[in-house]
N, C-alpha and C positions, 0 to 999 in steps of 0.2 A: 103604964100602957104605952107601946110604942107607935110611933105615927110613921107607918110605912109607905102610906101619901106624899106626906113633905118632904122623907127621904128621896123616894123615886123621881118628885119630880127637879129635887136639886140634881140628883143625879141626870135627868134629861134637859138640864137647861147646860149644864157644863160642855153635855153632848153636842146640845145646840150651837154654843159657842164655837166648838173646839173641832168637829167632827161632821164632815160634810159627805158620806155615806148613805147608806139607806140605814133605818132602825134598827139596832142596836136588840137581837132577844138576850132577856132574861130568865131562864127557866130554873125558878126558885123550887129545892127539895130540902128536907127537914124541915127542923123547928117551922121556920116562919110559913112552909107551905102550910101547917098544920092552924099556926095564929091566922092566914089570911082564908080557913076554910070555916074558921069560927070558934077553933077550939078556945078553950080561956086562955088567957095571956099569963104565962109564967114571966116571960123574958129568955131573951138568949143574944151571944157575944155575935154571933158571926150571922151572917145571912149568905147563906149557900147557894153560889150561882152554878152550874154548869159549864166548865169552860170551854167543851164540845159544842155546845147547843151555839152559845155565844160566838165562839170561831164560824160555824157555818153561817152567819148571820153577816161576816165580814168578808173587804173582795178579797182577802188576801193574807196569807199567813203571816208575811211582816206587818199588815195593816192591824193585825188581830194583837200581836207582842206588844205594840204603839200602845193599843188600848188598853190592851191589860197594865203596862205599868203607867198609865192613866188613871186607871181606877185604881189601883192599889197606891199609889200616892196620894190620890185627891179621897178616898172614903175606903183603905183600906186600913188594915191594922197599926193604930199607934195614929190615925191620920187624924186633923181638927173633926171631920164629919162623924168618926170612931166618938169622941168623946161628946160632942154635939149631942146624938141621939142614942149613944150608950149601945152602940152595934156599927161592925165593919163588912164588908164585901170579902168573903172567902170562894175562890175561884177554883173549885173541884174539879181535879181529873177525871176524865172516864176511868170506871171500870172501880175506884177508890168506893161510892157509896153502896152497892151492890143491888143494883132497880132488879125489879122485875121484869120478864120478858115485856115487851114491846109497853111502854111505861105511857100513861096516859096523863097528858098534861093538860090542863084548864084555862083557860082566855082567863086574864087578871083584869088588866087596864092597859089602854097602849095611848101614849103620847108621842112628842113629836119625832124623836131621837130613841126611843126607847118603847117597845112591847114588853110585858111583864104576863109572863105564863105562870103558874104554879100546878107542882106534880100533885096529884090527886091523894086524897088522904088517904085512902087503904094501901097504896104504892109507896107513901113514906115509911108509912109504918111495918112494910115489910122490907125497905131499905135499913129502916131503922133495926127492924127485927136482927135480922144477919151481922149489923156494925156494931150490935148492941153484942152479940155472943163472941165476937173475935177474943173477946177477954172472959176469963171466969167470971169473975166477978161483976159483969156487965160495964157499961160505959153511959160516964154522967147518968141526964134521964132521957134515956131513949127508954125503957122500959114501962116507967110511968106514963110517959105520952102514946106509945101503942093502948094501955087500958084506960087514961083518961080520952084518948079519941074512940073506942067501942065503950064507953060508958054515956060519951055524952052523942052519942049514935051519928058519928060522922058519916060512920060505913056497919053494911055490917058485918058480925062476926064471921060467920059464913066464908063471905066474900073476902077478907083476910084470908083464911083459911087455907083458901083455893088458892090465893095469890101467892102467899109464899110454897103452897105443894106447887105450882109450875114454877118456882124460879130455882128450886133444888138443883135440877138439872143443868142448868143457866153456870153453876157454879162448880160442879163436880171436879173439874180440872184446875180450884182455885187451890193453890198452894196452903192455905188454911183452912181449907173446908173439911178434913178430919176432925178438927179440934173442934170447928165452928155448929157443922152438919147435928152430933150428937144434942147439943146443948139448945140450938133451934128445938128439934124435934120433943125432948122432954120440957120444954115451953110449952109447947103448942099446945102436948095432949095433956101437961099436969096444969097446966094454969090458963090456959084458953079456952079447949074445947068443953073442958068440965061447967066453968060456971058462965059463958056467954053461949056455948054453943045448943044446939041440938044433939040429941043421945047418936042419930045416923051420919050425923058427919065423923071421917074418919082420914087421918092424911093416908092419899097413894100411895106419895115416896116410899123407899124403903132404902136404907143406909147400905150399900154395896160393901159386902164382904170386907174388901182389900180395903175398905176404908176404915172399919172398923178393928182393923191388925196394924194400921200404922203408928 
């Protein structure tokens, strides 16, 4: 079981020290938004911040570089805090995990140096949804964690559903969304909608022609 308490608030006492700013966001998505909304605890390496969210938080583009290789020295990959709590600070690009239109984030806990947000679980797991199909053969377990989060009733099926039919469009211009698009969609209606859904739900989208010739 991991204690994302103790982590957070070493990480805002180093802040406290080191970092004379206003509070520092944390807008955690994957795994750990999914552990901090109740799902069971598998464990996972990385704890995924936002690097976007984080920067608007700072006065200042150089102020923001400072921090970053602050935190990825002091509790990122290979750092003592990495091996401490058996998890590091991975700082995600925009655009890399693929949200959902207008992405809906949760008050976590805010201390002195540090607010700590978390993306809402039917949003992970349509982030998850799309980063899980970039490959045939899916990635890690994002696939397990989309049906152990509609099994242990985070959200519901439903409301997945919906969520990734509005983010299709969100992505149509993605350089992989030929490959990706298909592979979603026979997700959803072979293995989602059948055994969680309702018989009347039925995804929108529909795969634009020219997509389906590339």
């Amino acid at each position: 079981m991991f204690d994302y308490s103790e982590f957070f608030q070493e990480v805002d006492e180093l802040l406290f020290k080191k970092y004379d700013g206003s509070p520092l966001l944390f807008c955690l998505i994957g795994r750990t938004a999914l552990d901090l909304a109740g799902l069971s605890q598998r464990g996972t390496k990385d704890l995924d911040v936002l690097a976007e969210k984080l920067e608007v938080s700072v006065s200042s583009h150089e102020k923001f570089i400072e921090i970053e290789k602050m935190l990825k020295k002091e509790f990122g990959r290979g750092s003592a805090s990495a091996t401490k709590h058996g998890f590091y600070i991975d700082l995600v690009e925009k655009g890399v995990p693929w949200l959902p239109p207008n992405p809906q984030f949760i008050k976590y806990k805010k201390y002195r140096k540090l607010e700590v947000d978390r993306l809402s679980p039917v949003d992970v797991c349509v982030s998850k949804t799309f980063s899980n199909f970039k490959r045939a053969a899916g990635r890690a377990n994002d696939k397990s964690d989309i049906v152990d989060a509609i099994e242990e009733r985070l959200f519901d099926a439903e409301a997945y559903v919906r969520r990734v039919d509005e983010s299709f469009s969100l992505y149509e211009a993605h350089a992989e969304a030929p490959e990706v698009f298909p592979r979603v969609v026979r997700f959803i209606e072979e293995e989602i909608i059948p055994k969680y859904c309702v018989d009347q739900i039925r995804l929108a989208y529909v795969i634009p022609s020219w997509m389906e010739n590339v």
